[in-house]
N, CA, C and O atoms as a Tinker XYZ file with bonds, in Angstrom:
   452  protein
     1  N      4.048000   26.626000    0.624000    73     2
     2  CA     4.374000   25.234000    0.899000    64     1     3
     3  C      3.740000   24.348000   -0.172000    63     2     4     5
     4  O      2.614000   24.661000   -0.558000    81     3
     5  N      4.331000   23.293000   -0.686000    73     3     6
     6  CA     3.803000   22.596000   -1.471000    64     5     7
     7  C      3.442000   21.628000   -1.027000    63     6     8     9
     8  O      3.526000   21.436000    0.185000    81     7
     9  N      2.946000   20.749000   -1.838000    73     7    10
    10  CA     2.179000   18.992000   -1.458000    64     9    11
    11  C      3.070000   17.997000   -1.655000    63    10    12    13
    12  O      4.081000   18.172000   -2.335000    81    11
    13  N      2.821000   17.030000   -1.163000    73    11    14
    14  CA     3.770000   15.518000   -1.557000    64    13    15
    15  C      3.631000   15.297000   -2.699000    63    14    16    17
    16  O      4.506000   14.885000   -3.461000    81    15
    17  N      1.789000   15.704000   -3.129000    73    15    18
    18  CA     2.299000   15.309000   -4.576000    64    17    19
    19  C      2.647000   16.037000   -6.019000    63    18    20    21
    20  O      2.625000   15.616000   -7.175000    81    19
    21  N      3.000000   17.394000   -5.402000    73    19    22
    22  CA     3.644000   18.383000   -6.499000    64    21    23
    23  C      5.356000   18.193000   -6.247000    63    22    24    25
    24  O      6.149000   18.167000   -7.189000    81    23
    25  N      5.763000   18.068000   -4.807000    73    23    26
    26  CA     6.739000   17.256000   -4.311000    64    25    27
    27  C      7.533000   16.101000   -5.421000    63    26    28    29
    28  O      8.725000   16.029000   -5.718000    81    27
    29  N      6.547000   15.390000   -5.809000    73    27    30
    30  CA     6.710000   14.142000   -6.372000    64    29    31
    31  C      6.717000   14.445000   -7.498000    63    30    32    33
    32  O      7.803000   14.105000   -7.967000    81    31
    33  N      5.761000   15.169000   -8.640000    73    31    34
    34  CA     5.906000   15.491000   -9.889000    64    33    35
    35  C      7.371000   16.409000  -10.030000    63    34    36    37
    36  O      8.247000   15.693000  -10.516000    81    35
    37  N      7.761000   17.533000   -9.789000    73    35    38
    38  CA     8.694000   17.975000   -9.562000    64    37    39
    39  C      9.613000   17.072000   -9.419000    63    38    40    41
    40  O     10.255000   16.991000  -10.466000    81    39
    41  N     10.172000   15.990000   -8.218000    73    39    42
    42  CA    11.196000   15.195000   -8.214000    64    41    43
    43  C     11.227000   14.265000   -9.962000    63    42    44    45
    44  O     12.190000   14.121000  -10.715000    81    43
    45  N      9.919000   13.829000  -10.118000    73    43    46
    46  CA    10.019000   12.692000  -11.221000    64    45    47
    47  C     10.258000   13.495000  -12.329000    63    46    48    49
    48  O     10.110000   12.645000  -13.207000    81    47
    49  N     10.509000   14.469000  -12.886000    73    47    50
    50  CA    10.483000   15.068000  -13.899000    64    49    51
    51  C     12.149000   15.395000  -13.792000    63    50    52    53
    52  O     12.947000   15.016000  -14.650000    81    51
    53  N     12.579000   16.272000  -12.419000    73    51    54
    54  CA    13.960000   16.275000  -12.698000    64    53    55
    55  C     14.554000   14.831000  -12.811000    63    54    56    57
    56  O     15.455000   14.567000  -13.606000    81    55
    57  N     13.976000   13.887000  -11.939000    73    55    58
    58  CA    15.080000   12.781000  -12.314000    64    57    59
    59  C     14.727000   11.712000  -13.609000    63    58    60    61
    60  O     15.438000   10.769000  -13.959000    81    59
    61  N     13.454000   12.123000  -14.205000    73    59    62
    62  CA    13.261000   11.467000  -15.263000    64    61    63
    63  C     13.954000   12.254000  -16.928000    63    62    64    65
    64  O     14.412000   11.642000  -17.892000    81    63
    65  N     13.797000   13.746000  -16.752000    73    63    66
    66  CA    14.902000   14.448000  -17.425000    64    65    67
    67  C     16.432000   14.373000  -17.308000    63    66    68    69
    68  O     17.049000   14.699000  -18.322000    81    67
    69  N     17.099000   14.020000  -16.302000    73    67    70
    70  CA    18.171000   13.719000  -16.065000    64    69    71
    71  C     18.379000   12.866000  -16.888000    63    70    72    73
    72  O     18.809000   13.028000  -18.030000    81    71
    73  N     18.005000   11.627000  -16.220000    73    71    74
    74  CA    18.797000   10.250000  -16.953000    64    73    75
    75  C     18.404000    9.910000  -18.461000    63    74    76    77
    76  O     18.887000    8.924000  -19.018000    81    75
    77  N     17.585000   10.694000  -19.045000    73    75    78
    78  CA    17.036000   10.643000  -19.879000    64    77    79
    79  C     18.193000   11.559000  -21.072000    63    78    80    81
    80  O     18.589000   11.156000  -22.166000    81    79
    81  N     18.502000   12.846000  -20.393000    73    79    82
    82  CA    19.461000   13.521000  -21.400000    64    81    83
    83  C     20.841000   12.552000  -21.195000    63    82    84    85
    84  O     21.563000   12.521000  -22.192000    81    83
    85  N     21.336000   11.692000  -19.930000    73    83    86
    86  CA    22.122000   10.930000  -19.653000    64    85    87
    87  C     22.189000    9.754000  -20.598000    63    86    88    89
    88  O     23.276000    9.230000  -20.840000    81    87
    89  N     20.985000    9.288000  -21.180000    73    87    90
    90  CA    20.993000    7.891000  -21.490000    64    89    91
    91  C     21.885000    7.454000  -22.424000    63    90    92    93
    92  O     21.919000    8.130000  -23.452000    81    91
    93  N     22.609000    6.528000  -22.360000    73    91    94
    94  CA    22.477000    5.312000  -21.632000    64    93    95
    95  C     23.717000    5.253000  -20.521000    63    94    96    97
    96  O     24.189000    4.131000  -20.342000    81    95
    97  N     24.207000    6.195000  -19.868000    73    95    98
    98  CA    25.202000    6.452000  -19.005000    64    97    99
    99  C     24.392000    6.046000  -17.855000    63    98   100   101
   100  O     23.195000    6.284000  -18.008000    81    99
   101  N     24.745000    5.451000  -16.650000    73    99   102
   102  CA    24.392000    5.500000  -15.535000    64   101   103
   103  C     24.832000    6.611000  -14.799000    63   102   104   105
   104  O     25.944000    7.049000  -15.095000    81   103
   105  N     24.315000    7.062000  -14.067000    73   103   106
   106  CA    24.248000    8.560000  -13.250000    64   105   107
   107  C     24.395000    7.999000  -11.596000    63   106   108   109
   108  O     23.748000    6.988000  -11.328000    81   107
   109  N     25.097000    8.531000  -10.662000    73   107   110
   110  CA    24.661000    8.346000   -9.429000    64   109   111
   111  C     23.702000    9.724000   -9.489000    63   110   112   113
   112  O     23.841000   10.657000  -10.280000    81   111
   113  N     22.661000    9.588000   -8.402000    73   111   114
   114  CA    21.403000   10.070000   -8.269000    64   113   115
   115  C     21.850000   10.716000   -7.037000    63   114   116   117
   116  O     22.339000    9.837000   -6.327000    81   115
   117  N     21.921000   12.246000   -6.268000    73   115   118
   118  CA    21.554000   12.131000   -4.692000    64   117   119
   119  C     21.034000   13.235000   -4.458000    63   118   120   121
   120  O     21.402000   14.372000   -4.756000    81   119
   121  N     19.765000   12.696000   -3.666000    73   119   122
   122  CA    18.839000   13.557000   -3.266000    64   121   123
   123  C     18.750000   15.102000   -2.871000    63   122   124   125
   124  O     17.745000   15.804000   -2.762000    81   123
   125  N     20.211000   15.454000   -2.671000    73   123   126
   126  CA    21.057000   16.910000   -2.513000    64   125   127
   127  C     20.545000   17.467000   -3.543000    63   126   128   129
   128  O     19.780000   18.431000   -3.566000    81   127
   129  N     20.965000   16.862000   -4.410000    73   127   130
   130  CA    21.140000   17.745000   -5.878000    64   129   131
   131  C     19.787000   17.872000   -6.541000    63   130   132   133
   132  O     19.425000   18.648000   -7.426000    81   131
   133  N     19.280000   17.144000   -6.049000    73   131   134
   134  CA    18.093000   17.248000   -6.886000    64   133   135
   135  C     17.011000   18.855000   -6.280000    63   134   136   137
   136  O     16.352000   19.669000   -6.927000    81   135
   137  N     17.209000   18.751000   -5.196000    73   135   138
   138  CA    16.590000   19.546000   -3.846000    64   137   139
   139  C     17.430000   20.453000   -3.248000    63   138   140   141
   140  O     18.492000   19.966000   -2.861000    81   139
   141  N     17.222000   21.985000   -2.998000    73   139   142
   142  CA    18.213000   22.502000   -2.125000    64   141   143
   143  C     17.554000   22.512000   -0.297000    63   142   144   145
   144  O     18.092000   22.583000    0.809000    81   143
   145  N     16.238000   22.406000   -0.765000    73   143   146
   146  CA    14.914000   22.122000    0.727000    64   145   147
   147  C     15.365000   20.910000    1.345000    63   146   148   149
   148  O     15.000000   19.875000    0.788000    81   147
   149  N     15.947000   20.823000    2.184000    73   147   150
   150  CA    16.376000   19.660000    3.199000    64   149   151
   151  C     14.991000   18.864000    3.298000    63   150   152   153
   152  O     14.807000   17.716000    2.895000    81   151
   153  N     13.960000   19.780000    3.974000    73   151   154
   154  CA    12.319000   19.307000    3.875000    64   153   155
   155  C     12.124000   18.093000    3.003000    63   154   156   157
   156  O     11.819000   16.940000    3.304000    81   155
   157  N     12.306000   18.494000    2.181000    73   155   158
   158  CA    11.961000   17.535000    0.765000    64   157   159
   159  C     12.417000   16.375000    0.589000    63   158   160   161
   160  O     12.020000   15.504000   -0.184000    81   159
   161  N     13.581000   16.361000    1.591000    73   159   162
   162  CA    14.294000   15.168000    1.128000    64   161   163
   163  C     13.654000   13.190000    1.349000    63   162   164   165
   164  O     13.767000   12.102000    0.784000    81   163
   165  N     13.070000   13.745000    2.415000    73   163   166
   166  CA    12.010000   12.085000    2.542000    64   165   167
   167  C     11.033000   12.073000    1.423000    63   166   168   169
   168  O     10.641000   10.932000    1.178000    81   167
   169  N     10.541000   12.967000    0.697000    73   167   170
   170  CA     9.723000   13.043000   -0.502000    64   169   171
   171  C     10.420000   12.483000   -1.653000    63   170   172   173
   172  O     10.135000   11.611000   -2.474000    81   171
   173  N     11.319000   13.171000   -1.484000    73   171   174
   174  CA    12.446000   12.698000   -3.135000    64   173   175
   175  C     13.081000   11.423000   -3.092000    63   174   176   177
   176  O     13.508000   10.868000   -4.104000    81   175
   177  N     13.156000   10.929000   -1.902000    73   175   178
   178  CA    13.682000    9.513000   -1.746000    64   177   179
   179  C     12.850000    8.275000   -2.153000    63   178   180   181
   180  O     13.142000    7.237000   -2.746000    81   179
   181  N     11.122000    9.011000   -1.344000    73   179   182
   182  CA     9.587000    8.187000   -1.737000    64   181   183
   183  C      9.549000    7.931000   -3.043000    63   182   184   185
   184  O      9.036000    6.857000   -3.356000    81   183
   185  N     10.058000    8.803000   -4.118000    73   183   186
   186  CA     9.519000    9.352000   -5.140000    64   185   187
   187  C     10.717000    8.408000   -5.891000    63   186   188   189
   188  O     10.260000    7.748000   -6.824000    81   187
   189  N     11.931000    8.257000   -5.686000    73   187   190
   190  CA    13.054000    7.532000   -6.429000    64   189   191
   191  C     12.337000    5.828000   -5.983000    63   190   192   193
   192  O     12.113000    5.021000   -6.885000    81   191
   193  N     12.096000    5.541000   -4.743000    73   191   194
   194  CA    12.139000    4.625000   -4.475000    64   193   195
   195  C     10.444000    3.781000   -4.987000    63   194   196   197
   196  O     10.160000    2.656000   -4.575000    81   195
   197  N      9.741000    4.391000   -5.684000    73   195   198
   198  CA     8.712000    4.423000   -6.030000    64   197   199
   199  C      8.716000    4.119000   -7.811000    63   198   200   201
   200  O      7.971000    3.407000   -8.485000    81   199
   201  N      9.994000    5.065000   -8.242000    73   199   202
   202  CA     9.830000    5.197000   -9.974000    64   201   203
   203  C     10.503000    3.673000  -10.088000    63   202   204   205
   204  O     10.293000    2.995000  -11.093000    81   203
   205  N     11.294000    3.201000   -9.030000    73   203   206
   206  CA    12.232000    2.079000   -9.012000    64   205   207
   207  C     10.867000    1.200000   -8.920000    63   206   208   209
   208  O     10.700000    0.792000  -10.070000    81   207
   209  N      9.924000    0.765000   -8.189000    73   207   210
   210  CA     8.924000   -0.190000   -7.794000    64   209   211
   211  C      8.140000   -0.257000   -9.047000    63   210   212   213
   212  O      7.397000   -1.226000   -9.200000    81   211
   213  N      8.234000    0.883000  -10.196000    73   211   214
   214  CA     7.170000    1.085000  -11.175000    64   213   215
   215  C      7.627000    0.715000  -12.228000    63   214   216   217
   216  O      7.019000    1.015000  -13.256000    81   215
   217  N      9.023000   -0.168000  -12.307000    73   215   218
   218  CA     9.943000    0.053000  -13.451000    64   217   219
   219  C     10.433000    0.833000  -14.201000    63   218   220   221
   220  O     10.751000    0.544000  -15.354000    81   219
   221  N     10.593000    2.067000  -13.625000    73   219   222
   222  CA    10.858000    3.668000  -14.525000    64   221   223
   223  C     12.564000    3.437000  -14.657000    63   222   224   225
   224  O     13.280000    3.229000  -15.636000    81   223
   225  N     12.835000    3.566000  -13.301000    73   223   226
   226  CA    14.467000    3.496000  -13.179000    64   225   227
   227  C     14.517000    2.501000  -12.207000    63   226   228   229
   228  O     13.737000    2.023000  -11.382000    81   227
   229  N     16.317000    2.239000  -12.751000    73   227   230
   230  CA    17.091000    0.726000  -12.099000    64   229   231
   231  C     18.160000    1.718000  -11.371000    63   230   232   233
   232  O     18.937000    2.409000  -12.030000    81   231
   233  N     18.129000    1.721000  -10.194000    73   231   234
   234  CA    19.744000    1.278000   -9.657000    64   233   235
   235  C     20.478000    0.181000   -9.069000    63   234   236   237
   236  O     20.062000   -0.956000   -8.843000    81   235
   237  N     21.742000    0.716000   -8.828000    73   235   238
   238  CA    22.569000   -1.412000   -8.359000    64   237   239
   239  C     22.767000   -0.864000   -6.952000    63   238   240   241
   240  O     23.155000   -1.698000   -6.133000    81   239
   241  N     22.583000    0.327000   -6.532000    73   239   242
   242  CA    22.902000    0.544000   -4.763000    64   241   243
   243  C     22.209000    1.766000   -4.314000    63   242   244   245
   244  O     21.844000    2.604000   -5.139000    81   243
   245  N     22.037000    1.890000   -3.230000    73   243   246
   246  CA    21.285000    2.778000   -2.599000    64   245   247
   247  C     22.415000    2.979000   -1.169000    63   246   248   249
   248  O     22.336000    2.114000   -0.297000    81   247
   249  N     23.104000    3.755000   -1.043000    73   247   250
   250  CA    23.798000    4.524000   -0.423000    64   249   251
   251  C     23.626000    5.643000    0.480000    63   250   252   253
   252  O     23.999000    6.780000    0.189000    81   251
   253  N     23.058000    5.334000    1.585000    73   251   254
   254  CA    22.049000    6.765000    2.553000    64   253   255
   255  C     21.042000    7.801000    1.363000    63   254   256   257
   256  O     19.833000    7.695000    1.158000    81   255
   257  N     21.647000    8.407000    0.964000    73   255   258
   258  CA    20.463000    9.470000   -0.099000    64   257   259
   259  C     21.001000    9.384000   -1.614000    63   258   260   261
   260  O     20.410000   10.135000   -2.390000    81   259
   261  N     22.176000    8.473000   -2.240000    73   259   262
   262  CA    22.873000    8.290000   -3.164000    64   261   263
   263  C     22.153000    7.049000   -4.008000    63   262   264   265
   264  O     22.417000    5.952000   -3.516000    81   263
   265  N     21.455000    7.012000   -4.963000    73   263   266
   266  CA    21.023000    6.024000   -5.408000    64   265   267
   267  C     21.892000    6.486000   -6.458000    63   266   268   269
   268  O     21.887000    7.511000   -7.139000    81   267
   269  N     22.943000    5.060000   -6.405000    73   267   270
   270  CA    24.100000    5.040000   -7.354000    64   269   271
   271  C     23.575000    4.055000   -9.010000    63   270   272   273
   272  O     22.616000    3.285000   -9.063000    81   271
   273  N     24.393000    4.344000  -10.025000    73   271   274
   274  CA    24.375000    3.806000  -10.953000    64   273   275
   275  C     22.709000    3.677000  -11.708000    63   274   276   277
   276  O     22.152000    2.600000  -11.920000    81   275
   277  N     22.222000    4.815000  -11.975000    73   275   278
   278  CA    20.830000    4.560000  -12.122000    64   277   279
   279  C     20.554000    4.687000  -13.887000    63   278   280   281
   280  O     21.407000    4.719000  -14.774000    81   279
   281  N     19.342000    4.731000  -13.987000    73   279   282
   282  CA    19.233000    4.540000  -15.612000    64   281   283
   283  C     18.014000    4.283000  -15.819000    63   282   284   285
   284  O     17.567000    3.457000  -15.023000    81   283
   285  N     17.356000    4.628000  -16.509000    73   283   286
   286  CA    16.316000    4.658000  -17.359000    64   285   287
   287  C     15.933000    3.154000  -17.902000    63   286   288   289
   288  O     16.374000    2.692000  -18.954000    81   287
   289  N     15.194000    2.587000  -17.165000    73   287   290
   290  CA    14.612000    1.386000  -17.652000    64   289   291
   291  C     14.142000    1.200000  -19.479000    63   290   292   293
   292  O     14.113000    2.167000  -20.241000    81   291
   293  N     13.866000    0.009000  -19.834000    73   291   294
   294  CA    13.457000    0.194000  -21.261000    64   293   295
   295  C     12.047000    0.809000  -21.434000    63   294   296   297
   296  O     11.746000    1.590000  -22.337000    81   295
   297  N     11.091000    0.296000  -20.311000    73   295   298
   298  CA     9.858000    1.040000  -19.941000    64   297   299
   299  C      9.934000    2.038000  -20.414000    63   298   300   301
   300  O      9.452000    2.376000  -21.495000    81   299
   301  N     10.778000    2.901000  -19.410000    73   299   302
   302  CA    10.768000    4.506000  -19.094000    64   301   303
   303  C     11.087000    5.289000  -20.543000    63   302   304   305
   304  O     10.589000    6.347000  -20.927000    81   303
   305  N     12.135000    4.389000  -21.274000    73   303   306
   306  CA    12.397000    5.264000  -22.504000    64   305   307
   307  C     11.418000    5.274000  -23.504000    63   306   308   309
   308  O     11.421000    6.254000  -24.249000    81   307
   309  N     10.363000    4.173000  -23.734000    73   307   310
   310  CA     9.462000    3.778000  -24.470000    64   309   311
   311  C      8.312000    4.746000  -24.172000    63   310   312   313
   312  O      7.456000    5.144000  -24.961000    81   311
   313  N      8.479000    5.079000  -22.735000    73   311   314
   314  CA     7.086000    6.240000  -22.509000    64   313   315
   315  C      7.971000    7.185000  -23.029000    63   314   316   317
   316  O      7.429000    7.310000  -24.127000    81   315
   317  N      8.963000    7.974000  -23.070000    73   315   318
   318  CA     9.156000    8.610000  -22.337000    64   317   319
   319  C      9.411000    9.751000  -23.828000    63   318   320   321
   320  O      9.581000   10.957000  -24.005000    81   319
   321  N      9.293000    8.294000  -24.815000    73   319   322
   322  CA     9.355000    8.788000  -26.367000    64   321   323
   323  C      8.600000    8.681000  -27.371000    63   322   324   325
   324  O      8.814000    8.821000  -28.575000    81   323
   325  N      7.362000    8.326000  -26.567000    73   323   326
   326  CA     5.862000    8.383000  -26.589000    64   325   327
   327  C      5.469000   10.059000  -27.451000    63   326   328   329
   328  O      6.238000   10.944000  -27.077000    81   327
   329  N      4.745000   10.373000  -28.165000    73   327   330
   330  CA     3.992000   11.422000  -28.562000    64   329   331
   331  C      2.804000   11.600000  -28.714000    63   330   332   333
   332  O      2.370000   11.097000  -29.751000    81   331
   333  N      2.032000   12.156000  -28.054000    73   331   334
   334  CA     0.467000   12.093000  -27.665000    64   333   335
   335  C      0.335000   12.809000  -28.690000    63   334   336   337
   336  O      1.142000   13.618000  -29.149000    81   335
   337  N     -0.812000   12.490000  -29.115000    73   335   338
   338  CA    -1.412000   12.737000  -30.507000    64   337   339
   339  C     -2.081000   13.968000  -30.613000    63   338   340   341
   340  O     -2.458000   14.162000  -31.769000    81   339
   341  N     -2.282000   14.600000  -30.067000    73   339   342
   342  CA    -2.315000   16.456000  -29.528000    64   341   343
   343  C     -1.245000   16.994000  -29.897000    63   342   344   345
   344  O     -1.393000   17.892000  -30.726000    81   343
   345  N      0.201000   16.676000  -29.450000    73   343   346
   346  CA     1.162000   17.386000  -29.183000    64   345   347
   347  C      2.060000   16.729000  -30.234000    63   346   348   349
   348  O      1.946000   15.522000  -30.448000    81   347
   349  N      2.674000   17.246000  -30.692000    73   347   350
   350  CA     3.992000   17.553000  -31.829000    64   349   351
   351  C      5.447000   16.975000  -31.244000    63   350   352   353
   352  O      6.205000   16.575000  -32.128000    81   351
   353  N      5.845000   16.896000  -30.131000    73   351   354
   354  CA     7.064000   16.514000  -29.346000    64   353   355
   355  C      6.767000   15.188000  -28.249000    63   354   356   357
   356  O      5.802000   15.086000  -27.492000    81   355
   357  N      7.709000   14.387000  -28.389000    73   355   358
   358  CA     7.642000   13.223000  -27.970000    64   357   359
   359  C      7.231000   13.864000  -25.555000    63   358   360   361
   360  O      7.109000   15.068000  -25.330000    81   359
   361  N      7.149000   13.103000  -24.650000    73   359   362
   362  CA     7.244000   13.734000  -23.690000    64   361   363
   363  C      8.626000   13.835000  -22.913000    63   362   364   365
   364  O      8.662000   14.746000  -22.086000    81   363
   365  N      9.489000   13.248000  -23.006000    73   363   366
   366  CA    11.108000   13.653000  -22.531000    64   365   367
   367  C     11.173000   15.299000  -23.160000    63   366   368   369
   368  O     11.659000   16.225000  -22.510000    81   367
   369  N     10.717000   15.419000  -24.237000    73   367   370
   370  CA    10.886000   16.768000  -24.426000    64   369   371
   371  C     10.400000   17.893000  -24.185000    63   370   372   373
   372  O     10.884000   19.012000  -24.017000    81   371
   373  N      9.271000   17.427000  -24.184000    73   371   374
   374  CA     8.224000   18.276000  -23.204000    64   373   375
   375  C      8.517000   18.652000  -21.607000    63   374   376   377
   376  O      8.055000   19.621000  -21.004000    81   375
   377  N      9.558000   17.456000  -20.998000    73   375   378
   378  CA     9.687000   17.496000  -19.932000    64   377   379
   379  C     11.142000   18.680000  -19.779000    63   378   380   381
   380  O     11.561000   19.098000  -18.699000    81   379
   381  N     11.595000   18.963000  -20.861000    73   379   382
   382  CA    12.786000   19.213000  -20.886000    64   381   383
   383  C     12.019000   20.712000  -20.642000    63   382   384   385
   384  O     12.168000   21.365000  -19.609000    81   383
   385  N     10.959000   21.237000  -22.073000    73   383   386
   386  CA    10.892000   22.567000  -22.377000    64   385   387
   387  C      9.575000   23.254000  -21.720000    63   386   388   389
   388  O      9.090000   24.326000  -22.082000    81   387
   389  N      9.043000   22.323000  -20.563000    73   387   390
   390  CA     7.804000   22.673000  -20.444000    64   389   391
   391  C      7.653000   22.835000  -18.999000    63   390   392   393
   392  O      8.241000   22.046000  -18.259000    81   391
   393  N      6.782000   23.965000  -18.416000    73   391   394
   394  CA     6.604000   24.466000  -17.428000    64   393   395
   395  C      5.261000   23.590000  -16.555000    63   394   396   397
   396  O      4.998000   23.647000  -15.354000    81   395
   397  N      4.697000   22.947000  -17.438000    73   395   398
   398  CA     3.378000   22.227000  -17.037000    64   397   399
   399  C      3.278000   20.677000  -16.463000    63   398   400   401
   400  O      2.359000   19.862000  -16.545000    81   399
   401  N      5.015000   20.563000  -15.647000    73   399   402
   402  CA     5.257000   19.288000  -14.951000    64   401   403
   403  C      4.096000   18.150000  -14.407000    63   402   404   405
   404  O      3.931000   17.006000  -14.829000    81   403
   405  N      3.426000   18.793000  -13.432000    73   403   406
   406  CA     2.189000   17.910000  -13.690000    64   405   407
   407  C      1.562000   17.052000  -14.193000    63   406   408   409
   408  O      1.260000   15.871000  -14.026000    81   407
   409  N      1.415000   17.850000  -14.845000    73   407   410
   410  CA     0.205000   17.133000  -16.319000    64   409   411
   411  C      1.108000   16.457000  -17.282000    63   410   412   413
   412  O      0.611000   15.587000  -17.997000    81   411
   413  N      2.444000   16.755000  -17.403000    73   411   414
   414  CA     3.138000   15.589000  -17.966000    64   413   415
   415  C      3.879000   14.275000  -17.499000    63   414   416   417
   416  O      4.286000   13.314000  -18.153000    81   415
   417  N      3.927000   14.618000  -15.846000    73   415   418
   418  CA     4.362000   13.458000  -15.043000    64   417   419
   419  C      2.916000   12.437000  -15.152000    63   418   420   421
   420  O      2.950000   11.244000  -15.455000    81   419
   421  N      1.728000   13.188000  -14.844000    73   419   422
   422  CA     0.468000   12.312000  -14.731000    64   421   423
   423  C      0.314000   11.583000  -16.025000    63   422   424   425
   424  O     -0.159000   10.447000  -16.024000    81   423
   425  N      0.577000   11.999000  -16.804000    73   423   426
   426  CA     0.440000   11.273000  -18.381000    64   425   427
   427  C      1.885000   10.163000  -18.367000    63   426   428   429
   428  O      1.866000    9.254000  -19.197000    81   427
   429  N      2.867000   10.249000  -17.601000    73   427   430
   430  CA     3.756000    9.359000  -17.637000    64   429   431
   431  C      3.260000    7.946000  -16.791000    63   430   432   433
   432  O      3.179000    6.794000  -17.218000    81   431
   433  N      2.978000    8.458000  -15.502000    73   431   434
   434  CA     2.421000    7.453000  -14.527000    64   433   435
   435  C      1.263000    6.692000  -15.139000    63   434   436   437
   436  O      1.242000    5.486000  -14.896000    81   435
   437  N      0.099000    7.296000  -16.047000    73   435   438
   438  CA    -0.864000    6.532000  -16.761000    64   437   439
   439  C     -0.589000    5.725000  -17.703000    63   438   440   441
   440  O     -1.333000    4.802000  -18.036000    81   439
   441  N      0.660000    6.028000  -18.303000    73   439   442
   442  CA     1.797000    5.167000  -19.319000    64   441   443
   443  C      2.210000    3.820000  -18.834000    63   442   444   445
   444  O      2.113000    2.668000  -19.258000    81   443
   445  N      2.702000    4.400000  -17.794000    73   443   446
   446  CA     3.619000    3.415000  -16.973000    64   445   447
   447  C      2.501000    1.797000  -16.660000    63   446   448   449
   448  O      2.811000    0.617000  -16.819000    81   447
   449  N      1.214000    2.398000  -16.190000    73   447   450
   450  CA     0.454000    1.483000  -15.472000    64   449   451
   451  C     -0.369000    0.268000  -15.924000    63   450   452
   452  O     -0.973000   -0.412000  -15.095000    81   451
């Protein structure tokens, strides 16, 4: 069983990789797809409705578990193409090729703040 907040890194990484290989397309978002764990699904909603409060991502509707028309804030792309001075690859890419979600969502959220 996992935690809310591995829950949450996990959600922010798929949906911050998403719209990110998407950009600048708006995507409808729904919590299905992101998750096949029904469980999860009040987590992944916390977690959308949270990156939205932080300025990460915009949507124009929220539709039962469908957060329609979403997109990558200017914020989000500015972190998100960020390169920590350790590492060689901006972090969207890292997020793309890297197993160590965590520690790269936490370095996003410290971005963000």
């Amino acid at each position: 069983m996992t935690t809310n907040r591995q829950d949450f890194d996990q959600c922010t990484a798929s949906v911050l990789r998403l719209l990110y290989e998407r950009f600048p397309n708006e995507v409808d978002v729904m919590i299905e797809d992101l998750t096949e764990d029904k469980e999860l699904n009040d987590n992944y909603f916390a977690t959308m409705r949270f990156l939205r409060r932080e300025n990460l991502i915009y949507y124009q509707e929220l539709d039962f578990s469908n957060f329609k028309r979403t997109v990558l804030t200017a914020k989000a792309l500015s972190i998100l193409d960020t390169t920590p001075d350790d590492i060689d690859t901006n972090l969207a890419q890292q997020l793309i090729d890297s197993n160590k979600i965590a520690i790269i969502v936490q370095n996003i959220i410290k971005l963000a703040a």
